[in-house]
C-alpha positions in Angstrom: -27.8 7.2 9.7 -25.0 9.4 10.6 -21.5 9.2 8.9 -18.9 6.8 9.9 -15.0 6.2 8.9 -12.4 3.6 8.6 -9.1 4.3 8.5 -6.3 2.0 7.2 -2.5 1.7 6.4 -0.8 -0.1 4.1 2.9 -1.5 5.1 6.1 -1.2 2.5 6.8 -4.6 0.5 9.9 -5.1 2.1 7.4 -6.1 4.9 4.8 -8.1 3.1 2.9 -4.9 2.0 -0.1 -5.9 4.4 -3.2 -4.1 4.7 -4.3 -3.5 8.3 -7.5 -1.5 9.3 -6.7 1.0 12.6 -10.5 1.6 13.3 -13.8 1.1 11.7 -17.0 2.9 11.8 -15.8 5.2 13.7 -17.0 9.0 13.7 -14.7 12.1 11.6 -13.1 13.3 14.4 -11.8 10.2 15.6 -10.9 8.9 12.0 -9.0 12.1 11.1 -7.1 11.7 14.0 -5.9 8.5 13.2 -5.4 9.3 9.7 -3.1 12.1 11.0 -1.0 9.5 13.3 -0.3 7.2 10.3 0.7 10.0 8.4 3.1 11.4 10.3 4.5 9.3 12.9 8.0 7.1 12.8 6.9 4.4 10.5 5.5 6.9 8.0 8.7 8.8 8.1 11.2 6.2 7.7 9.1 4.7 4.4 8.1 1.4 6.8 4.2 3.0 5.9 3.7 3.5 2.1 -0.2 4.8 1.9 -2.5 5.4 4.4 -6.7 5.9 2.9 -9.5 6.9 4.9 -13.1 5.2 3.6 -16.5 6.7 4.4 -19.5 4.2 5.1 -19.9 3.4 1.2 -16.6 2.6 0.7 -15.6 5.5 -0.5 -12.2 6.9 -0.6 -12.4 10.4 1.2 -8.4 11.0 2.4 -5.5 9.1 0.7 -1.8 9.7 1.5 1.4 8.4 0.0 4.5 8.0 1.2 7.0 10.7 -0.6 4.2 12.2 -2.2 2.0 13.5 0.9 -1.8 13.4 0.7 -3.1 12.3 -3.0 -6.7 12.3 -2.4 -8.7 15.1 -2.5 -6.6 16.6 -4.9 -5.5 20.5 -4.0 -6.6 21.9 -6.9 -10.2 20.0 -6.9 -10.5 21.7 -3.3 -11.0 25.3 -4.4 
């Protein structure tokens, strides 16, 4: 069984604060690009995005990033 991602975004409260997923099972490459849209594009910029996670196939939180804070999850200093 080979690897597979979800990536979802999480909307500001002002908004309903609503979950949505982007894709599912899909493979890194793919995932990490959308992980990299939500993270930088309008809605991220302007606060309308507030977190962004991106989930292996256990359920596992491998990427996490917060709005005003950046990327949370892997920590920097747990990468060296």
């Amino acid at each position: 069984m080979s690897d597979t991602f979800s990536v979802y975004y999480t909307s500001n409260e002002s908004l309903g604060s609503i979950t949505e997923c982007e894709v599912s099972h899909a493979d890194a490459d793919k995932a990490k690009q959308w992980f990299i849209h939500h993270t930088n594009n309008v809605c991220a910029k302007m606060g309308f995005t507030v977190r962004v996670i991106m989930t292996n196939n256990l359920d596992e939180i491998v990427a996490e990033w917060r709005y005003g804070h950046g990327i949370t999850w892997p920590r920097e200093d747990t990468c060296n």
